[in-house]
LUMLOGU-60440 format. One record per residue (C-alpha): y negated, x, z; residue in three letters. Coordinates in steps of 0.1 Angstrom, whole numbers, padded with zeros to 4 digits, always signed. Example, Ala and Ser with C-alpha at 12.3 -4.5 7.8 and 13.67 -1.06 7.14 Angstrom:
<sites>
+0045+0123+0078ALA+0011+0137+0071SER
</sites>
This chain:
<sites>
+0335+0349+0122UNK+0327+0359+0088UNK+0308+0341+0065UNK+0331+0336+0042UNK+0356+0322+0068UNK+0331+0297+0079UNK+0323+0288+0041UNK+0363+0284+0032UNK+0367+0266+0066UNK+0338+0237+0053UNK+0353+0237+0020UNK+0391+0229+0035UNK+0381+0210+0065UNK+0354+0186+0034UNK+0389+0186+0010UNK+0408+0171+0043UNK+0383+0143+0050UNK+0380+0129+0016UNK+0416+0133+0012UNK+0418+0107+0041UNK+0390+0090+0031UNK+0390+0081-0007UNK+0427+0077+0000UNK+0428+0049+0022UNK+0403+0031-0003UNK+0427+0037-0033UNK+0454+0027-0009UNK+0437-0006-0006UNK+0422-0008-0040UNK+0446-0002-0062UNK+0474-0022-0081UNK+0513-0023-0065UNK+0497+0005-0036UNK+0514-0008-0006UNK+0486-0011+0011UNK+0465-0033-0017UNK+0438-0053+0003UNK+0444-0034+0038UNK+0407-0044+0044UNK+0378-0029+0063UNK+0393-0022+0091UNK+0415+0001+0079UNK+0393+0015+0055UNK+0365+0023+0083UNK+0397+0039+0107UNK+0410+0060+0082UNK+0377+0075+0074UNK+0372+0079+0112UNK+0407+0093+0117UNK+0401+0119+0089UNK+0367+0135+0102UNK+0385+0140+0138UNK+0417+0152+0117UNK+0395+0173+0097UNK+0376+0187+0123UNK+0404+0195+0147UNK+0419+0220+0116UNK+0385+0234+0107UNK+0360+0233+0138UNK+0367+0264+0157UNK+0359+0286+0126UNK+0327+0268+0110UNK+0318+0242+0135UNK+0331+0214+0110UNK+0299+0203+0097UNK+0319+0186+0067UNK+0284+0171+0059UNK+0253+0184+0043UNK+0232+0156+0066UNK+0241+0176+0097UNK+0240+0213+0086UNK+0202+0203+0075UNK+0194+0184+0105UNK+0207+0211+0128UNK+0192+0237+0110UNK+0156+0218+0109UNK+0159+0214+0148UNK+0169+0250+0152UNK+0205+0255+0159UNK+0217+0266+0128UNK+0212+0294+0108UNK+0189+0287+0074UNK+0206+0312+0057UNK+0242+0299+0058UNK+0228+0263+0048UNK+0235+0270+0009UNK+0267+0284+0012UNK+0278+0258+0035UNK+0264+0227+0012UNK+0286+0242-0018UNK+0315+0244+0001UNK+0315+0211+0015UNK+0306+0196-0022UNK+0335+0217-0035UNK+0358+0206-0010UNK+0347+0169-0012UNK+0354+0173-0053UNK+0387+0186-0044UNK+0401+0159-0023UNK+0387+0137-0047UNK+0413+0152-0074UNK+0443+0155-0050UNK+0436+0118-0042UNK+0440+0105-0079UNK+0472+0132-0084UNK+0487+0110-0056UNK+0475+0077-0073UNK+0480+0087-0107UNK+0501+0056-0118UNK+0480+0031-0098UNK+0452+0043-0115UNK+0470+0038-0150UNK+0476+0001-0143UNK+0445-0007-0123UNK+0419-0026-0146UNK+0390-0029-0129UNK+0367+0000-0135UNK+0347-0005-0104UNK+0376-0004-0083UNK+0383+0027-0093UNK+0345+0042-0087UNK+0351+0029-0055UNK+0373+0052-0044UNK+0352+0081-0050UNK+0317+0068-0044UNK+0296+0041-0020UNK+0278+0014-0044UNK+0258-0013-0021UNK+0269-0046-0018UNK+0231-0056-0027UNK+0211-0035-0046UNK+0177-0030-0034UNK+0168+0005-0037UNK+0149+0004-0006UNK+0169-0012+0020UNK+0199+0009+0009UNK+0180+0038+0016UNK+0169+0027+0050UNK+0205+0019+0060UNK+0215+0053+0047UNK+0188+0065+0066UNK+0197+0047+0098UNK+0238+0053+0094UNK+0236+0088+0095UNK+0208+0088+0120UNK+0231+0074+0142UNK+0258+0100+0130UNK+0236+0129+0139UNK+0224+0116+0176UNK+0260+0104+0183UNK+0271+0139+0174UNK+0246+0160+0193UNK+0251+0135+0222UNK+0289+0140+0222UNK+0288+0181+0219UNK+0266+0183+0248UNK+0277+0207+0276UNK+0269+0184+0299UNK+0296+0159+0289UNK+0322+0183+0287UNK+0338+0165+0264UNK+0359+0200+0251UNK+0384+0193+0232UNK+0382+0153+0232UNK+0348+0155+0220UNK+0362+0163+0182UNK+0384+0129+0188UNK+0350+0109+0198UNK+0333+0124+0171UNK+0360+0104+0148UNK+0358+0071+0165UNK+0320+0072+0162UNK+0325+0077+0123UNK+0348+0045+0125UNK+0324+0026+0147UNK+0295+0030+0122UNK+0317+0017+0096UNK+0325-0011+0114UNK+0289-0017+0125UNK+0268-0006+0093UNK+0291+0000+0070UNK+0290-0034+0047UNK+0252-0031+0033UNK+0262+0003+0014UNK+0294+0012+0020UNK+0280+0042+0045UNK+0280+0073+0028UNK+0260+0090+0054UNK+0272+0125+0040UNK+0256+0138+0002UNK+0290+0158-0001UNK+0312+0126+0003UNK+0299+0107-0017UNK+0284+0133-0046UNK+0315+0155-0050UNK+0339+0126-0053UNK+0312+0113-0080UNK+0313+0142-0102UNK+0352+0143-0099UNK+0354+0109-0110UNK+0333+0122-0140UNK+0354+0151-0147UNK+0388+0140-0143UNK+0410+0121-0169UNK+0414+0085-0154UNK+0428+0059-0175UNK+0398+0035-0180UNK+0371+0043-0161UNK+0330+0030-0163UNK+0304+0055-0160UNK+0295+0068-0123UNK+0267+0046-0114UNK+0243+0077-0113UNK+0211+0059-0113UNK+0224+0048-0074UNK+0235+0083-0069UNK+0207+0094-0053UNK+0203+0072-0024UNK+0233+0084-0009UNK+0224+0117-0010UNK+0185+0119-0002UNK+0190+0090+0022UNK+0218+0107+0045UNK+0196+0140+0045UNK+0166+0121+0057UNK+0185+0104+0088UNK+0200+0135+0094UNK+0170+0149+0097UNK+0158+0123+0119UNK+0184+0118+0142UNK+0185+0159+0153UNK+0145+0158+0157UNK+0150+0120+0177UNK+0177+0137+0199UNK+0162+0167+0204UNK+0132+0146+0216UNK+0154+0129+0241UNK+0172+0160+0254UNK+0140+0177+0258UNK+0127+0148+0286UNK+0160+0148+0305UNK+0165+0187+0308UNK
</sites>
């Protein structure tokens, strides 16, 4: 597979998931939506839904990272290729800014006669529920951790999981909402929650506050650390059972 195919596949496959993902929170956010206050639940299951969606679509060609957390962490532990980590971190931030824009072409009117301002942040970014810079950087840490180890451990051969591993991969993503998701929202992925970000600051929505970039770097240095973490922690693991 070429490199470009795998680059296009992250940048398609990031596009999907935030299509899914910041859409189900303007579904619930926004005025006269259908869905206004569908709550956590569905928030957290949509978000799940759209990584297994995602990665179904895009897997076989790039391995569906969709997530600059794991492409570092597998690369740190060794099963990735250095070299294809820029390329693949552009894609997925370009993809991520992408379904951000789709998403507020689909809400366009909502957005128009939606009046609070940090709704409509909401949909492309995390903000933490409490602001403490460092506990919401531990449970940044900690979420994608989780994300990482959860991953490896699903993929293993030895599971042979095949083709219902992609589907686990999604429920895990909704589980870790469900479980850690309230503290910061759980970005655990620097391309969700950046691309979106800079979308929100480029595109021309109808009343909108500035993009809380003084938090912006939590969920992007924290997600990158757990990921980190959670490939050396499992690789620890797998190396005293094989």
């Amino acid at each position: 597979m070429s490199n470009m195919a795998m680059y296009s596949a992250e940048f398609f496959g990031t596009l999907i998931l935030i299509l899914f993902g910041a859409g189900v929170v303007a579904n619930v956010s926004l005025r006269d939506s259908k869905a206004k206050d569908g709550g956590w639940i569905v928030v957290t299951a949509a978000w799940g839904f759209g990584v297994a969606v995602a990665a179904y679509i895009t897997g076989w060609v790039s391995g569906a990272h969709l997530n600059p957390a794991l492409t570092i962490g597998l690369a740190a532990i060794g099963d990735f290729e250095w070299a294809l980590v820029p390329g693949y971190i552009v894609a997925q931030i370009l993809g991520a800014m992408a379904g951000a824009a789709l998403v507020f072409l689909a809400f366009r009117d909502h957005f128009n006669i939606t009046d609070d301002p940090d709704a409509k942040l909401g949909i492309f970014c995390t903000a933490p529920a409490i602001r403490n810079t460092a506990s919401n950087l531990i449970t940044e840490i900690i979420g994608t951790a989780i994300l990482v180890i959860g991953i490896l451990g699903i993929t293993n051969p030895n599971n042979e999981m095949g083709a219902l591993g992609t589907l686990l991969v999604g429920i895990l993503v909704w589980a870790i909402g469900l479980s850690l998701g309230g503290p910061t929202g759980y970005a655990i992925n620097p391309a969700r929650d950046l691309g979106p970000r800079i979308a929100h600051a480029l595109l021309p929505i109808k009343g909108k506050r500035d993009g809380d970039w003084g938090y912006a770097w939590i969920p992007v240095v924290g997600p990158i650390i757990g990921g980190v973490i959670g490939a050396f922690v499992y690789k620890f693991f797998l190396n005293m059972w094989v």
